[in-house]
C-alpha positions in Angstrom: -98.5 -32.0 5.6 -95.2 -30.6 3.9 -93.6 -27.6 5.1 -93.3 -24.6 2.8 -90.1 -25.6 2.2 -90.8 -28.7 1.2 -94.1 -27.4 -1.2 -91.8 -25.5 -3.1 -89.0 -27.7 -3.6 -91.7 -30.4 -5.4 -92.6 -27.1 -7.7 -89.4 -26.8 -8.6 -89.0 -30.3 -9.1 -91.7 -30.7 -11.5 -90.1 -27.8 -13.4 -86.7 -28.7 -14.2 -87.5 -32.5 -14.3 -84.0 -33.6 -12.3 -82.8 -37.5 -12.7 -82.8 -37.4 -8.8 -83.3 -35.3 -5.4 -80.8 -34.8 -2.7 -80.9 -32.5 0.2 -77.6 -31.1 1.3 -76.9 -32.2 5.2 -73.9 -30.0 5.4 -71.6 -33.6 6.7 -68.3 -34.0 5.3 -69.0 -37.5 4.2 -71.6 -35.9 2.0 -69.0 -33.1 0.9 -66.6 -35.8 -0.4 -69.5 -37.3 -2.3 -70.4 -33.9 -4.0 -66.4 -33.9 -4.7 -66.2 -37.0 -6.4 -69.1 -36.3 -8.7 -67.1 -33.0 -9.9 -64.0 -35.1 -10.1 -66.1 -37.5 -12.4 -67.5 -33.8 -14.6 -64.0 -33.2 -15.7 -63.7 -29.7 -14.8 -62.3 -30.1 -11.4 -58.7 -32.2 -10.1 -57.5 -32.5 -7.0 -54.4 -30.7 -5.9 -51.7 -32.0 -4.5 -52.6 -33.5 -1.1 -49.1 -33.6 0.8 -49.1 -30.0 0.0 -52.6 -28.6 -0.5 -54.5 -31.3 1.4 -58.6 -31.5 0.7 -58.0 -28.8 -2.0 -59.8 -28.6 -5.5 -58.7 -26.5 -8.6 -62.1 -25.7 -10.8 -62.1 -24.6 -13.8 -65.1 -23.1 -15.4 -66.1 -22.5 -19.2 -64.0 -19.9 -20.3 -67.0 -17.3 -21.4 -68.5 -18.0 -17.1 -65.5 -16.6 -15.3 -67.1 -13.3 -13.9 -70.3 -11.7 -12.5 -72.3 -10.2 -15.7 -73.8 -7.3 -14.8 -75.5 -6.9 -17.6 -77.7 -9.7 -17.5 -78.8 -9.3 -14.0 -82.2 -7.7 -13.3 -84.0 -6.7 -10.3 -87.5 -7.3 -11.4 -89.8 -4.5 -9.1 -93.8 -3.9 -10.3 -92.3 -0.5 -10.0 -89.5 0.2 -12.9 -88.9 3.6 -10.8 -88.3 0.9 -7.2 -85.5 -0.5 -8.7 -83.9 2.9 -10.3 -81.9 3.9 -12.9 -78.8 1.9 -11.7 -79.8 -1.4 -12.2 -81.8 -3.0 -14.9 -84.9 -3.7 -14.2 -87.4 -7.0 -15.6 -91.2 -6.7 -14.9 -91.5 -9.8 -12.2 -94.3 -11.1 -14.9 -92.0 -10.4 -18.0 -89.2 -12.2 -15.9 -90.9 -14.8 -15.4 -93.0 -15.2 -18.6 -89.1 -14.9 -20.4 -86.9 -16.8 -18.2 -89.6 -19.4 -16.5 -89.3 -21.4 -19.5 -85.8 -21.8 -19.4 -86.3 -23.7 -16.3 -88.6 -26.3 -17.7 -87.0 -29.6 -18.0 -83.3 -27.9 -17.2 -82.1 -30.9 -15.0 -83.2 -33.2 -17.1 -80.5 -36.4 -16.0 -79.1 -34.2 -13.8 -78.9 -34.0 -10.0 -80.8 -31.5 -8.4 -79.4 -30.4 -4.8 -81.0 -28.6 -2.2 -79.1 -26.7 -0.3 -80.6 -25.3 3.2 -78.0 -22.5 4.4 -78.1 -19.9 7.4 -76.1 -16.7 6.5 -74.6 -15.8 10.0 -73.6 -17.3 13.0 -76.1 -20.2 13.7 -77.7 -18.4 17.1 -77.9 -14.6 15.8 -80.8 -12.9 15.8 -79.6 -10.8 12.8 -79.1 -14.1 10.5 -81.5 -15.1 8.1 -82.4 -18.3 5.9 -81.9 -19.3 2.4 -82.0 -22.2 -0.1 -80.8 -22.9 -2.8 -81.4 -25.1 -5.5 -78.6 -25.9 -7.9 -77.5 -28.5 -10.5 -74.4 -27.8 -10.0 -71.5 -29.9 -7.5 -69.3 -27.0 -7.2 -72.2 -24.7 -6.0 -73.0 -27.1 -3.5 -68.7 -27.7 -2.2 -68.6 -24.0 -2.4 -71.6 -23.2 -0.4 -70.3 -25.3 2.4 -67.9 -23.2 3.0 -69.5 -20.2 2.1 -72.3 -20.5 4.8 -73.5 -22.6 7.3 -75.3 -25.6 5.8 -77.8 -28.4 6.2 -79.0 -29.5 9.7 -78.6 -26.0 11.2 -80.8 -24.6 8.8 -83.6 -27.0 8.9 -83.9 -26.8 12.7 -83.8 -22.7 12.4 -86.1 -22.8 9.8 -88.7 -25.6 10.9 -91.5 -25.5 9.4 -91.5 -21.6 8.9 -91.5 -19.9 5.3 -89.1 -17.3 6.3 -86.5 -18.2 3.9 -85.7 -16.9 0.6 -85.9 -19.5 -2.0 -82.7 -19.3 -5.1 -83.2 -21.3 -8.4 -79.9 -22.0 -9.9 -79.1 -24.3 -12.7 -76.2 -24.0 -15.0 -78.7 -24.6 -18.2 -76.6 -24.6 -21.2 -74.0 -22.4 -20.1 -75.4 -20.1 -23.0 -74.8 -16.6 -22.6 -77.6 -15.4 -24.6 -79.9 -17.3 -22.2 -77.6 -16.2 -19.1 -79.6 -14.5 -16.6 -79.5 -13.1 -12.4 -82.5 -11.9 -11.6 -83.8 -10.9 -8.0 -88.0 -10.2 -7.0 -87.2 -8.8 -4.1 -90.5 -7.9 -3.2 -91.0 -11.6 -3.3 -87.1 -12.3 -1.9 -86.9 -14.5 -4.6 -83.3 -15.2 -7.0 -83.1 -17.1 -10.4 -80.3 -17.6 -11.7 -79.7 -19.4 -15.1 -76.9 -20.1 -17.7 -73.7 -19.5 -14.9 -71.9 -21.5 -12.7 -69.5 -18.8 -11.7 -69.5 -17.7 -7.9 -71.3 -14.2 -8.0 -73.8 -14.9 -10.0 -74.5 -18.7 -9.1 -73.8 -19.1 -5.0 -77.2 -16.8 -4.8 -76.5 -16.6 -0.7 -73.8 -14.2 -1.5 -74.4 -11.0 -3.8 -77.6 -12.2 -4.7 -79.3 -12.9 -0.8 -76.6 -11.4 1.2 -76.8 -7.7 -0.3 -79.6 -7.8 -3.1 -82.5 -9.3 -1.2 -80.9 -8.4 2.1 -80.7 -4.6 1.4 -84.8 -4.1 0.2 -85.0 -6.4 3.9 -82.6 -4.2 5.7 -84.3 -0.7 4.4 -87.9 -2.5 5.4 -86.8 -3.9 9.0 -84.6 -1.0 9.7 -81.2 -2.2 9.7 -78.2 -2.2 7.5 -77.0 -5.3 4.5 -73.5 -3.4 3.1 -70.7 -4.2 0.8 -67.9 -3.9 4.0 -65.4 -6.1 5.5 -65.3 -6.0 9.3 -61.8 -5.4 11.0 -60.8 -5.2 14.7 -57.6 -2.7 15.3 -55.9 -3.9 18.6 -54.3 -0.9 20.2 -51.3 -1.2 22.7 -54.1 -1.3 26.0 -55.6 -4.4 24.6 -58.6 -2.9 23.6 -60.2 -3.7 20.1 -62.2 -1.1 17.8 -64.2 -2.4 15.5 -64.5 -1.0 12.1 -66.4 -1.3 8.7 -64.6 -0.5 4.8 -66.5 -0.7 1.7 -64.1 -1.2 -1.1 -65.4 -2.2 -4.9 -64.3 -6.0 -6.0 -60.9 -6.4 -6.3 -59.7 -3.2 -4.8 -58.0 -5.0 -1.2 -60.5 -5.3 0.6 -59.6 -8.8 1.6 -56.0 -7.9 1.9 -57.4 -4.9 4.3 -59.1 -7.3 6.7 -56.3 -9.8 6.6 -53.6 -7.8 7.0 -50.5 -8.5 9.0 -49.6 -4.8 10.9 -46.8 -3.1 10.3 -47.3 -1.5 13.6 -47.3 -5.0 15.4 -44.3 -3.9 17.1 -46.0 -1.1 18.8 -49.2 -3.1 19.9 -51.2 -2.7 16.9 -52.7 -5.6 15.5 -55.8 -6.4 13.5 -57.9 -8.8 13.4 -60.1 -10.0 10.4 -64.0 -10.2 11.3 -65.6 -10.6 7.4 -63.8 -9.8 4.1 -66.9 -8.8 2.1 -70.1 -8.2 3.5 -71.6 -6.7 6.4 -75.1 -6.8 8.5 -75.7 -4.1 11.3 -78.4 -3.4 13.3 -78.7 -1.3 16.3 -77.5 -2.8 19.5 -78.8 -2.3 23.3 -76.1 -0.2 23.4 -76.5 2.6 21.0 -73.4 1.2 18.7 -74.3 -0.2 15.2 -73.3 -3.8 15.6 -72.5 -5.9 12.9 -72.3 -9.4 11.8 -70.2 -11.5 8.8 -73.3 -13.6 7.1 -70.6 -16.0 5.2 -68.9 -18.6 6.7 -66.0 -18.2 4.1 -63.4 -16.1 1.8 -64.6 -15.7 -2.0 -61.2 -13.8 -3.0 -59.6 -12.7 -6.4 -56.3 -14.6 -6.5 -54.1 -12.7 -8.5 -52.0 -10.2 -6.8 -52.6 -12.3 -3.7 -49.1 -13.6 -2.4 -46.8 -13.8 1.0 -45.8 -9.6 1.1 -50.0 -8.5 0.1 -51.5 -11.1 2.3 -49.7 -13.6 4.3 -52.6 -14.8 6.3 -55.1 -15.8 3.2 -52.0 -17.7 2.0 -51.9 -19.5 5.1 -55.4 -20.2 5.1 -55.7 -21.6 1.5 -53.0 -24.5 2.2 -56.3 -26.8 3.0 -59.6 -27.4 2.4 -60.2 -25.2 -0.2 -61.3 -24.8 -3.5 -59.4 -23.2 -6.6 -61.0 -21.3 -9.9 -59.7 -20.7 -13.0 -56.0 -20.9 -11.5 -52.7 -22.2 -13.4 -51.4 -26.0 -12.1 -48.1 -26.6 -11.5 -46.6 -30.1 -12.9 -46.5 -30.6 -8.9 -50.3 -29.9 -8.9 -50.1 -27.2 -7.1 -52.2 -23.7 -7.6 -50.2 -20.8 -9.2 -51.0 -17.9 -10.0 -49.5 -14.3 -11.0 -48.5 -12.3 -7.4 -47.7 -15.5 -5.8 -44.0 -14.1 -5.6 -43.5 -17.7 -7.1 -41.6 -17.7 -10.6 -44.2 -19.9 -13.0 -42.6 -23.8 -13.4 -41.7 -25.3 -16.4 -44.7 -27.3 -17.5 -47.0 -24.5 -16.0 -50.9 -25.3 -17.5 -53.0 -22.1 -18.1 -56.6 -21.8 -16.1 -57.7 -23.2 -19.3 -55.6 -26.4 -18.5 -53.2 -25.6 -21.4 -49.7 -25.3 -21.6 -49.1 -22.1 -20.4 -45.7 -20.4 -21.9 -44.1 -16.2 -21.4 -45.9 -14.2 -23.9 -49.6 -16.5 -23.6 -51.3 -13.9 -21.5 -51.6 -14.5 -18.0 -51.6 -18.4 -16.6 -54.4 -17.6 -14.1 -57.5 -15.7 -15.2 -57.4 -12.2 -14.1 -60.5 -12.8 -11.9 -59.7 -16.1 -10.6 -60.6 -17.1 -7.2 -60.0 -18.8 -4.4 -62.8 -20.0 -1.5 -61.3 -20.7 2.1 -63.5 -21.6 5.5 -63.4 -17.8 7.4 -62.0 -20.3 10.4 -58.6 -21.2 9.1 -57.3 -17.5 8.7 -54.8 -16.9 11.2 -55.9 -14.0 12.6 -59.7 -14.1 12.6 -61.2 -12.3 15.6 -62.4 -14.5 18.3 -65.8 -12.5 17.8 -66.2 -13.4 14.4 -69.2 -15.2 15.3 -70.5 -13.0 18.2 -74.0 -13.6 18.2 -74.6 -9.8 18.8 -72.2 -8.6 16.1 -69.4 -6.2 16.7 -69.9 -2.9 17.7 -68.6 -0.3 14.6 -66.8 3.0 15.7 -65.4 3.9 12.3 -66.7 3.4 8.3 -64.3 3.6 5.5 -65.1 4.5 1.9 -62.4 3.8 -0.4 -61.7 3.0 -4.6 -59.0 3.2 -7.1 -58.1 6.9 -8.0 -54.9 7.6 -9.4 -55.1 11.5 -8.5 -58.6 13.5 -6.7 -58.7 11.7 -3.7 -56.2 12.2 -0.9 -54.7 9.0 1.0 -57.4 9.4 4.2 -59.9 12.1 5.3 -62.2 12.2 7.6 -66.3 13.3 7.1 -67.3 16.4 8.9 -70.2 14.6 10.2 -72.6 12.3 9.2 -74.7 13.3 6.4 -71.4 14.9 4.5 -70.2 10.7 5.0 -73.3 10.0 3.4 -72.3 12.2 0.5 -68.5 10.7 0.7 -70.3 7.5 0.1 -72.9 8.6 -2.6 -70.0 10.2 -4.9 -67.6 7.2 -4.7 -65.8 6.4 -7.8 -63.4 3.7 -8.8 -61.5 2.8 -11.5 -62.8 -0.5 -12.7 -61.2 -4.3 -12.0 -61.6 -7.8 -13.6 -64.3 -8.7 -11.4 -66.8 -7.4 -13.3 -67.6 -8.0 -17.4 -66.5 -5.1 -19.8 -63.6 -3.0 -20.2 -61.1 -2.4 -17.0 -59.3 0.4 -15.6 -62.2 2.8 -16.4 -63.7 5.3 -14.1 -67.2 4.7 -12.9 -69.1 5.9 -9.6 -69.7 2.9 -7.2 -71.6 4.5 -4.3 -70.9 2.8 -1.1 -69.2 0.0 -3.6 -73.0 -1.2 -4.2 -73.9 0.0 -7.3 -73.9 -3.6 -8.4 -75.4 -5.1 -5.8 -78.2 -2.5 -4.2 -81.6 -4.4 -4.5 -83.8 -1.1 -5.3 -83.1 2.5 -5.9 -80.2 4.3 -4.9 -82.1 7.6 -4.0 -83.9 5.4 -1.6 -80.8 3.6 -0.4 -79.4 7.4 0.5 -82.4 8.0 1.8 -81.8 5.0 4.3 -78.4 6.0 5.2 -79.9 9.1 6.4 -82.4 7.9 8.3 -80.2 5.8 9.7 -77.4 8.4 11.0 -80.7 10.0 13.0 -82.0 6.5 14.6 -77.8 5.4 16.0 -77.3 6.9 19.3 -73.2 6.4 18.5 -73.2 6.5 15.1 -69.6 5.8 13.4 -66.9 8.2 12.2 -67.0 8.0 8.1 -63.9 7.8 6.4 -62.3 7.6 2.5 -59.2 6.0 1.9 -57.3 5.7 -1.3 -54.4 3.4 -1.4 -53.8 4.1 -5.3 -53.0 7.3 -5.7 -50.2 7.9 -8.0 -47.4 10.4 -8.9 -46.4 12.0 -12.5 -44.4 9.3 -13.0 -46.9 6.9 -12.9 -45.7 4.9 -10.0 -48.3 4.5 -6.6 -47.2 7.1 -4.3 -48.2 4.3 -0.9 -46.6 1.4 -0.4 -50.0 0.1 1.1 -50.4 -3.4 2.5 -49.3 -3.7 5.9 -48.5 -0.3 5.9 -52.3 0.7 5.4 -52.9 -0.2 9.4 -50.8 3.3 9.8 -53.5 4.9 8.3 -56.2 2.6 10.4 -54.4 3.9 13.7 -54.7 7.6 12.6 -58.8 6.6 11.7 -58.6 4.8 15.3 -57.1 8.4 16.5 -59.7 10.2 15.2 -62.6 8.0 17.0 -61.0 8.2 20.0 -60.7 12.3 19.7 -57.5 12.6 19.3 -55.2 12.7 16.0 -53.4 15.6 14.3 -55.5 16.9 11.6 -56.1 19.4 9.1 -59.4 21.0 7.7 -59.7 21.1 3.9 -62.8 21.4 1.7 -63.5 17.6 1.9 -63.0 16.9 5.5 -60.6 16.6 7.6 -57.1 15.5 6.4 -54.0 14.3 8.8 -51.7 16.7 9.2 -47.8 16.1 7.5 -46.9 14.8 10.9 -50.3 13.2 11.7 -49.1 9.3 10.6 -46.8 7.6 12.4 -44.2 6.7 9.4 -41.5 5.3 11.5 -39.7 2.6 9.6 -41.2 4.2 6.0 -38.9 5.5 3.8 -41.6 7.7 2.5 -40.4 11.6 1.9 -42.3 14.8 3.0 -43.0 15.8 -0.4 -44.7 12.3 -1.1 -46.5 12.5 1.6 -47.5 16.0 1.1 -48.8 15.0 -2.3 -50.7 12.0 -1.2 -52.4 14.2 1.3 -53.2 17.3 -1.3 -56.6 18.1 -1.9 -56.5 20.3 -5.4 -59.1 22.6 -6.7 -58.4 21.9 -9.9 -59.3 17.7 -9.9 -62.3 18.5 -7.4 -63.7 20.7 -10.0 -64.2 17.9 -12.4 -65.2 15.8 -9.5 -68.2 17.8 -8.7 -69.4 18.0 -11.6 -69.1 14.2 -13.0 -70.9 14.3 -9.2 -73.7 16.0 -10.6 -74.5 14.5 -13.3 -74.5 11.3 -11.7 -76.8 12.6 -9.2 -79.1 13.7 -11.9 -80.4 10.4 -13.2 -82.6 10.4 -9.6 -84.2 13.3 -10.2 -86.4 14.3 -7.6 -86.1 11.2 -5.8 -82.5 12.2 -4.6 -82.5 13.0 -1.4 -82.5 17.3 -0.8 -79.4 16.5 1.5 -77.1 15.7 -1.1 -77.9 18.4 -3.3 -77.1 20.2 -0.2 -73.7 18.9 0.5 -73.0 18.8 -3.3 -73.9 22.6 -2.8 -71.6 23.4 0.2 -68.4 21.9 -1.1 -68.5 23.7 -4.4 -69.0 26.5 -1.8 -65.8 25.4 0.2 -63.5 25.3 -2.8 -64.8 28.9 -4.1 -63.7 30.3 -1.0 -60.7 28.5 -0.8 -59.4 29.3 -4.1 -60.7 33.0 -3.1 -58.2 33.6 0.0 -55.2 32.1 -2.5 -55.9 34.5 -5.3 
């Protein structure tokens, strides 16, 4: 009798009407075959292997090179379950509209199935997914994205806990371009895009989509955080979680080479993007990476922002939407490299000054998690990490200071729910516009925000140790324009203050937002950074929270009752805070 599994790959099959079947055993002899058959699509080359050895550069029809939020629907019987954040499809309307895009889609095409675990192998927190694709370069990039083929099968057997994704590329059409998730059914289509958010469904899609509606049902915790251990002098590692929109460092964050390394502070990279918790034996919110790889925004990545990733990328890894080099070699701008003669664009055209950029502003790279440098030797702890500290953090040229710290709990809660960043060319639509990003999900929560809050709540009551919450803003910039911190490598100055503060220690200062290091809280040897910078990156002004509370509000608004009371509450009590400030300097 066929497995579930098996039952509903034959449905899809009869659906899209492939030329032929084949199920992904996740062997590198099979991995060279799925190369060869992009090789033979023209839209992938190989890179230069004395250099860049088992590398690929992809490049992807220039109107596919970003996630499109606006064609991606969570599709809830309930419009209100899915809120006024995300769009929302009727499951039958969904299906009804978008089923019959699927009928005979791989039609003399190759239909790959592709059995993944998302998580280390023996975890209990790990789940199962599979996807089915048309595409080669979903299937290379899932490789290294998760853990695929035999280990799946044997974890699944013949269970149907998995959560089935439909992927085909269609006619790369726009208009019939759509990501849609039923996650009371934790089901993902996806049609019309080959570009990695919205086509390798185990990562946005499964890993914080489906997995968030799973995490607020079972009781644990599917984020949009990079894991990072901070080695102090003693040896001892604290574990800590930062949720950053796309492009905003949060890569460079968990990679990062200390600039403290000389005193014994080192960090070491556990996940770059995503985060699972649940509550551990011992009181402390442990949590896993579910991907088995880096899915990274190139540009601005080079030797001085993030020696480690560079390191890691010199094998076995695939390129998107990059310039090549007459040496076929990647480039891209931020390399610290100046662009060759003969440089072709990510378009594969003769790139020259005054083109535009030669690599697409939201080009990518995807590297195995094992090959960075300085990846923790838990990274694939079956029990997670234990997390001590959570960072909320976004572009802001003025409001927020550098670093402050919650006053407890539920006012982190609120730091989260009234996150804002300045947009980045991750997304579709214009950049460098302000937008609140809660928790940096608002693109990726599975169901509605008020009830997401409502989780985080919960949660804080149910940890026994619950972290320290954090915000962090490395952008924040002076009248003349210019960022005020040099950040980078110099950020882990402000991770050892954070560490500080967990530990109960750490000079700080009380201000209406939380708790703010003091002038001489950071240790700034080495940086040639003055007092009256510093005072201004650590100044909290009336004037700039004003607007901030009430943008705030209005954002809250849209839930209506559905918001949790707390916020209102904390909304409530730092209007309060700044009143009276403002009160005892008049």
């Amino acid at each position: 009798m066929p497995t579930p599994l098996e039952q509903w790959v034959e449905e899809v099959a009869r659906t899209t009407r492939p030329q032929r079947i084949v199920w992904c055993d996740g062997s590198e002899q099979q991995q060279q075959e799925v190369v060869e058959q992009m090789l033979r699509d023209g839209s992938t080359l190989r890179l230069n292997p004395q250099t860049y050895p088992n590398c690929l550069l992809h490049r992807s029809h220039p109107n596919d090179v970003a996630r499109t939020e606006n064609v991606t629907f969570i599709c809830t019987r309930e419009k209100d379950d899915a809120g006024p954040t995300n769009n929302w499809m009727s499951p039958a309307e969904a299906k009804q509209k978008v089923g019959g895009l699927f009928s005979g889609a791989m039609t003399g095409r190759t239909m790959y199935v592709v059995p993944y675990i998302l998580g280390p192998v023996d975890s209990p927190i790990s789940k199962v997914g599979v996807e089915v694709t048309d595409s080669a370069y979903v299937v290379a990039s899932m490789r290294i994205m998760a853990r695929v083929g035999k280990a799946a099968l044997d974890r699944l057997g013949r269970s149907a806990d998995f959560v089935p994704g439909l992927h085909s590329l269609g006619d790369l059409n726009p208009e019939r371009r759509y990501i849609l998730q039923f996650p009371e059914e934790k089901l993902i289509w996806s049609i019309g895009s080959g570009y990695g958010g919205n086509a390798l469904l185990g990562k946005k899609c499964f890993a914080l989509r489906i997995a968030s509606w799973m995490a607020r049902e079972q009781g644990w915790m599917a984020e949009h955080m990079l894991i990072l251990g901070l080695e102090d002098p003693s040896g001892k590692v604290t574990y800590m979680a930062a949720a950053f929109p796309s492009a905003c460092g949060k890569t460079n964050l968990a990679m990062m080479i200390s600039a403290l390394d000389s005193q014994g502070y080192r960090v070491w990279t556990v996940g770059d993007d995503i985060a699972w918790m649940q509550i551990g034996r011992d009181g402390y919110l442990h949590a896993i990476n579910p991907e088995a790889g880096f899915f990274g925004v190139a540009p601005g990545t080079g030797p001085h922002t993030n020696s480690n990733v560079m390191a890691a990328l010199r094998r076995n890894s695939i390129f998107t939407n990059v310039g090549l080099t007459p040496a076929s070699e990647p480039w891209w701008e931020g390399m610290e490299i100046d662009p060759p003669e003969g440089l072709l664009d990510w378009k594969g055209e003769r790139w020259t000054p005054g083109k535009g950029p030669a690599a697409h502003p939201n080009s990518r790279y995807t590297v195995p998690a094992n090959q960075a440098p300085h990846i923790s030797s838990h990274w694939e702890d079956p029990s997670g990490v234990p997390i001590s500290a959570f960072i909320f953090g976004g572009r802001r040229a003025r409001v927020a200071p550098l670093v402050y710290e919650s006053f407890g709990w539920q006012h982190g809660v609120f730091v989260g729910a009234m996150m804002a960043s300045e947009t980045t060319a991750a997304a579709t639509g214009a950049v460098g516009v302000t937008r609140r990003d809660p928790m940096a999900m608002l693109p990726f929560c599975g169901y509605n925000m008020a009830d997401y809050f409502r989780h985080w709540l919960e949660m804080g009551k149910r940890i026994p140790h619950p972290p320290k919450i954090f915000h962090v803003n490395w952008f924040r910039k002076g009248a003349d324009g210019k960022f005020l911190w040099p950040g980078f490598v110099e950020n882990v100055r402000v991770l050892k203050w954070i560490l500080e503060r967990v530990q109960g220690k750490g000079k700080a200062a009380e201000t209406p937002v939380g708790w703010v290091p003091t002038p001489d809280g950071l240790t700034l040897d080495g940086l040639e950074v003055s007092r009256s910078t510093m005072e201004e990156l650590l100044r909290v002004s009336p004037a700039d929270w004003t607007t901030e509370l009430e943008d705030t509000k209005k954002f809250f608004e849209q839930f209506g009752r559905r918001l949790p009371p707390e916020l209102h509450e904390e909304h409530s009590q730092l209007a309060q805070r700044f009143e009276r400030r403002t009160a005892v300097l008049k």
